[in-house]
C-alpha positions in Angstrom: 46.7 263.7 68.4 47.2 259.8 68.6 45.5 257.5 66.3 41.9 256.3 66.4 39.9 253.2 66.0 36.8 253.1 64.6 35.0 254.9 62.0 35.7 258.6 63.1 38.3 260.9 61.6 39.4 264.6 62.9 38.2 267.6 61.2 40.7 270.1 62.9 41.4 271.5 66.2 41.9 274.8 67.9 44.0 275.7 70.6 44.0 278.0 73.5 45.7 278.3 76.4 43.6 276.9 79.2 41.4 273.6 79.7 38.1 273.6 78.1 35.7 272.3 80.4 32.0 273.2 79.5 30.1 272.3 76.1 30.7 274.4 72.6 27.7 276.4 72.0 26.5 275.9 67.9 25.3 278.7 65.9 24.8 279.2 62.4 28.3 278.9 60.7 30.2 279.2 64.5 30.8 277.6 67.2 31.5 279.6 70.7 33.7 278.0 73.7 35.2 279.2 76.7 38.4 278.0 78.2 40.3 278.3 81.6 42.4 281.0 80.2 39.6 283.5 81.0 38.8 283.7 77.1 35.4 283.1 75.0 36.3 282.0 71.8 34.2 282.5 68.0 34.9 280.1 65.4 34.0 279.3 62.5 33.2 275.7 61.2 36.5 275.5 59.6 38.3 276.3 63.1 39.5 279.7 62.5 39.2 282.6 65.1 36.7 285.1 64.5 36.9 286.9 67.5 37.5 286.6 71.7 36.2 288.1 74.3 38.7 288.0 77.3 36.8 288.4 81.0 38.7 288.5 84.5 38.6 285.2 85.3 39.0 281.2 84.7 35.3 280.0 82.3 34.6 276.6 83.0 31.0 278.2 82.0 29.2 276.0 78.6 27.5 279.3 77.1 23.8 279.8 76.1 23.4 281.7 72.5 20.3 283.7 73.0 17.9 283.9 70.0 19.6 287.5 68.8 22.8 285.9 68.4 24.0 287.1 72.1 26.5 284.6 74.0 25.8 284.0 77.9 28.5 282.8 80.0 29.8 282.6 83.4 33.5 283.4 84.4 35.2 282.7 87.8 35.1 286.0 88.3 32.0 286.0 89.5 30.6 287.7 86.2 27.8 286.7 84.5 28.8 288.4 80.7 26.5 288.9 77.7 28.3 289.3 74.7 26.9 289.9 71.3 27.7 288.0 68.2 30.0 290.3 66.9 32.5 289.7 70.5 31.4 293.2 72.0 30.2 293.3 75.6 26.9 294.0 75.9 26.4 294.1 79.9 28.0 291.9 82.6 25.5 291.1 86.1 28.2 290.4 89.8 26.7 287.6 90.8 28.8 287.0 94.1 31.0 284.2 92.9 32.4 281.8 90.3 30.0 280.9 87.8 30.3 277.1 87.1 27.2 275.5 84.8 25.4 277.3 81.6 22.6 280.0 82.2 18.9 279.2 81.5 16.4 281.3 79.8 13.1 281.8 81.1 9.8 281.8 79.9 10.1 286.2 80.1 13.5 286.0 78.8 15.0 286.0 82.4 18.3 284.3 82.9 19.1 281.8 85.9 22.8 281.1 87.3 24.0 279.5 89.8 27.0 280.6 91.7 29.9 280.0 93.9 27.9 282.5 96.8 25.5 279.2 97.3 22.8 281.5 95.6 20.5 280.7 92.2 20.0 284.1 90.6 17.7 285.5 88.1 19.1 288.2 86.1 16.7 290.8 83.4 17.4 291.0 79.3 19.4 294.2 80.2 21.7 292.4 82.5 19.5 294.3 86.1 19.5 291.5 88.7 16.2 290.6 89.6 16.2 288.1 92.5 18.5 285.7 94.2 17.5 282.5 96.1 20.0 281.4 99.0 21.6 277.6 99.2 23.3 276.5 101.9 26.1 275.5 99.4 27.8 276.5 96.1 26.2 275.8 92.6 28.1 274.0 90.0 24.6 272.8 88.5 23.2 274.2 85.2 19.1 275.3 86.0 16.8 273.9 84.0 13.7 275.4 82.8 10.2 273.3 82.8 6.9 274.3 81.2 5.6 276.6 83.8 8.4 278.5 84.1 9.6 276.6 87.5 13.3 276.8 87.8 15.2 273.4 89.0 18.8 273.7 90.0 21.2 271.7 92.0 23.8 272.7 95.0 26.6 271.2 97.2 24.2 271.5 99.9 22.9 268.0 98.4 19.5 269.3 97.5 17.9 269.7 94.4 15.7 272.9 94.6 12.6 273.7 92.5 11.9 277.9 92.6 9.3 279.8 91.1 10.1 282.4 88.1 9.5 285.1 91.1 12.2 283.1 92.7 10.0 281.5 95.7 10.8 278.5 96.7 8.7 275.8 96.2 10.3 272.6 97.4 14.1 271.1 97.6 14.5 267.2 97.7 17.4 266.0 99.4 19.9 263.7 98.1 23.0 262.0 99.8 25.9 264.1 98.3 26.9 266.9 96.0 24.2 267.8 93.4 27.0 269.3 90.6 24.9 267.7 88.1 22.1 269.3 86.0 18.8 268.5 86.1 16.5 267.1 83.5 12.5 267.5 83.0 10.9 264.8 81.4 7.7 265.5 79.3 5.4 263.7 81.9 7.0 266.8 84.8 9.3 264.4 86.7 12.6 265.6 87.1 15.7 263.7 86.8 19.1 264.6 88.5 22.4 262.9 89.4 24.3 262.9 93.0 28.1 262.0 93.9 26.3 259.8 95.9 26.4 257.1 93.2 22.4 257.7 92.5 20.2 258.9 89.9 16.9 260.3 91.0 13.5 260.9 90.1 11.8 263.7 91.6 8.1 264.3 91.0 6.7 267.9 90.0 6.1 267.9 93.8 9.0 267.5 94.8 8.5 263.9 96.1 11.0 260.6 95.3 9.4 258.7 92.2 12.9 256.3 92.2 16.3 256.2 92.7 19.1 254.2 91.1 22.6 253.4 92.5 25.3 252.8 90.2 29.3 252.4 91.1 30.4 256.2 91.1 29.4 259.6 91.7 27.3 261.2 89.1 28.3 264.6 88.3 27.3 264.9 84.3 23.6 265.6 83.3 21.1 262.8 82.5 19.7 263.3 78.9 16.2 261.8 77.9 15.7 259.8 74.2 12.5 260.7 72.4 11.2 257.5 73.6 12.2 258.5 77.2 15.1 256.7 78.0 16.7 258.0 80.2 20.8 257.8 80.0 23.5 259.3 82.7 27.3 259.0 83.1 29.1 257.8 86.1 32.3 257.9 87.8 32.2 254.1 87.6 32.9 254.8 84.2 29.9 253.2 82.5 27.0 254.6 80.3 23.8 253.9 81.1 20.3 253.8 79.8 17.4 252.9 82.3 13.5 253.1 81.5 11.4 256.1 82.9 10.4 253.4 85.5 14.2 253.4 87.0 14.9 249.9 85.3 18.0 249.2 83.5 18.2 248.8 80.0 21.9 248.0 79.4 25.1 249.6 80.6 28.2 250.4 78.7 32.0 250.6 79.7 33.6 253.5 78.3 36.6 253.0 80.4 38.4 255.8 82.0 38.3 257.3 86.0 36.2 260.0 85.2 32.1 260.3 84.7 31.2 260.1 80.9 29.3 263.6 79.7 26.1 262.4 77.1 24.7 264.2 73.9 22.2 262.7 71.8 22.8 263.2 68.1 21.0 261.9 64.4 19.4 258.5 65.2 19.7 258.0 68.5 23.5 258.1 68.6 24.9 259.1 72.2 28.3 260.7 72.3 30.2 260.8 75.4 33.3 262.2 77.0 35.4 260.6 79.4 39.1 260.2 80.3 41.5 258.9 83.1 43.2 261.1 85.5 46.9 260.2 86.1 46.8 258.9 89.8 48.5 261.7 91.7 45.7 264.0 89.9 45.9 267.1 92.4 49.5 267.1 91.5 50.5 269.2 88.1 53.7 268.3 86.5 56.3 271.1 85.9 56.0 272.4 82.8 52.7 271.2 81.9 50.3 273.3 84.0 47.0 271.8 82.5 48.1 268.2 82.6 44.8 266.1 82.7 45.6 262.1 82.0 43.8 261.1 78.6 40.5 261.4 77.4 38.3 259.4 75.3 35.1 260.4 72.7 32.8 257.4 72.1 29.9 257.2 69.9 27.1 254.3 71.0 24.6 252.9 69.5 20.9 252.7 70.8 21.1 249.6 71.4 24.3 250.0 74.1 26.8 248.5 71.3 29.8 250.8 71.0 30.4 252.7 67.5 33.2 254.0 67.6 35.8 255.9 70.0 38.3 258.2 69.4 41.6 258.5 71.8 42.1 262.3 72.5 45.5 264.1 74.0 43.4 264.9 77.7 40.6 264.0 79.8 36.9 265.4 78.5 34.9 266.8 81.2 31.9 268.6 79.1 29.5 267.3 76.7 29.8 267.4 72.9 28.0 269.2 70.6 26.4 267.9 67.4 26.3 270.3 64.4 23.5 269.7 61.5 26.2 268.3 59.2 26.9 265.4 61.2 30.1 267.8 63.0 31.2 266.5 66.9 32.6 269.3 68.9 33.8 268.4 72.1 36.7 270.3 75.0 39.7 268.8 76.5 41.8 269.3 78.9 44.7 268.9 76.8 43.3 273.0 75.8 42.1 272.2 72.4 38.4 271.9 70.6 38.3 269.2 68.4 35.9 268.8 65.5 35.7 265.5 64.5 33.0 263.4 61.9 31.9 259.9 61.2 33.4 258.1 58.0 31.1 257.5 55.7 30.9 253.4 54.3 34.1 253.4 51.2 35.5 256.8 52.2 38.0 254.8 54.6 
């Protein structure tokens, strides 16, 4: 791992053998994460294994911990899996294609996933499907889950569609581009969701266009809201930025990079992101290293749009972190290792 700057130091890391693309999942004393090598990994907060679950397929999945202890994830298999907290398979649901963005739980404990077969479905506790809504495109979004049980979700179709939990549609909004990002609901009911065609958008509980905001790049990652409802998105133009609930801009910040950065918001309004730089024949893997991904980097900014620190990492960061109660950052890379990394405290350095 190369050296940092800033006031950030590493922890540890683990290693599989695959990229990690989606988000660690925190539970009490573990941390679950899946990787491209088909495998769900267990560990505890000190990086050792405590067990794997291996499905038939590639996860770019983040997973969902239910409130037993049970682990949701996708696999390109075209598997949704439950497994429980001890690693054992509980029930897996064939939902038609790869399964790219993190379930939702419902209101009635249902979960939502989005598939590679262009269809949101809703799947029963006991792993029964229940319904499926057609798209007229595959789903790389995550759903999202508002107060009434409504169920927003993106698709490649360039829509973002709002269903009802008996998986009626209600209303889809129609954007320029891919929607691969995930979509946020703000307290007041609008809903906020990025495009790859450079915008941000607010969509009203109706379903209607509230505003829209261009920036430089396609926005794939998912908008996050402060408590104070700022909103703040990633975009491929490599910036950070945090805009009112009104659309206006607040302040941007460079991260640097050719990817989109992916947000968290940690202890005092902290935002950690994710980003890295593709090398420039990117579709083109170098022999010998089959998961070759450029750099990545992790920043930490303040509220204010000032950069804390930022910490150089072995390959590109395509999820989100993951911030534990301790103060722990989690994050993926595509150089196949989790890192868990924490902030120096003032005279420890």
């Amino acid at each position: 791992m190369p050296g940092h700057e800033g006031a950030v130091r590493l922890r540890w890391r683990f290693g599989t053998a695959g990229r990690i693309n989606g988000s660690p999942a925190l539970r009490d004393g573990a941390v679950d994460v899946g990787s491209t090598d088909g495998t769900l990994y267990s560990l505890d907060r000190k990086g050792g294994l405590r067990w794997s679950f291996k499905t038939g397929g590639e996860i770019h999945s983040s997973p969902l911990l239910g409130a037993d202890g049970t682990c949701y994830v996708g696999s390109n298999d075209g598997y949704l899996y439950a497994v429980g907290g001890n690693g054992s398979l509980r029930w897996r649901c064939d939902l038609g294609g790869e399964v790219h963005g993190r379930p939702a739980v419902g209101l009635t404990g249902a979960l939502y996933a989005g598939s590679g077969d262009g269809h949101l479905h809703a799947v029963g506790p006991d792993g029964k499907s229940l319904w499926r809504l057609k798209t007229d495109g595959g789903i790389r979004s995550s759903p999202a889950v508002g107060p009434d049980g409504a169920v927003y979700v993106g698709s490649r179709d360039h829509h973002l569609y709002a269903v009802a939990p008996d998986g009626s549609l209600r209303w889809r909004f129609k954007t320029g581009y891919y929607v691969n990002s995930s979509p946020v609901i703000a307290p007041h009911g609008d809903v906020y969701v990025g495009s790859a065609d450079n915008c941000l958008y607010a969509v009203s509980p109706g379903g209607a266009l509230v505003w829209r905001f261009a920036s430089q790049g396609p926005i794939g990652s998912n908008p996050i809201l402060g408590p104070d409802g700022t909103v703040y998105f990633g975009s491929g133009d490599t910036d950070l930025y945090a805009l009112t609930r009104e659309g206006r801009l607040i302040w941007r910040c460079r991260l640097g990079g050719n990817t989109w950065p992916s947000l968290v918001l940690g202890p005092g309004g902290v935002i950690y992101a994710g980003a890295g730089e593709l090398p420039p024949s990117r579709f083109i893997i170098p022999q010998g290293q089959p998961f070759a991904a450029g750099k990545g980097v992790l920043c930490a900014v303040n509220g204010d749009g000032s950069l804390r620190w930022r910490l150089d990492i072995d390959g590109r960061i395509y999820s989100s972190p993951a911030v534990g109660a301790d103060g722990a950052i989690f994050v993926g890379s595509w150089d196949q290792h989790l890192y868990c990394v924490e902030e120096v405290v003032e005279g420890e350095r």
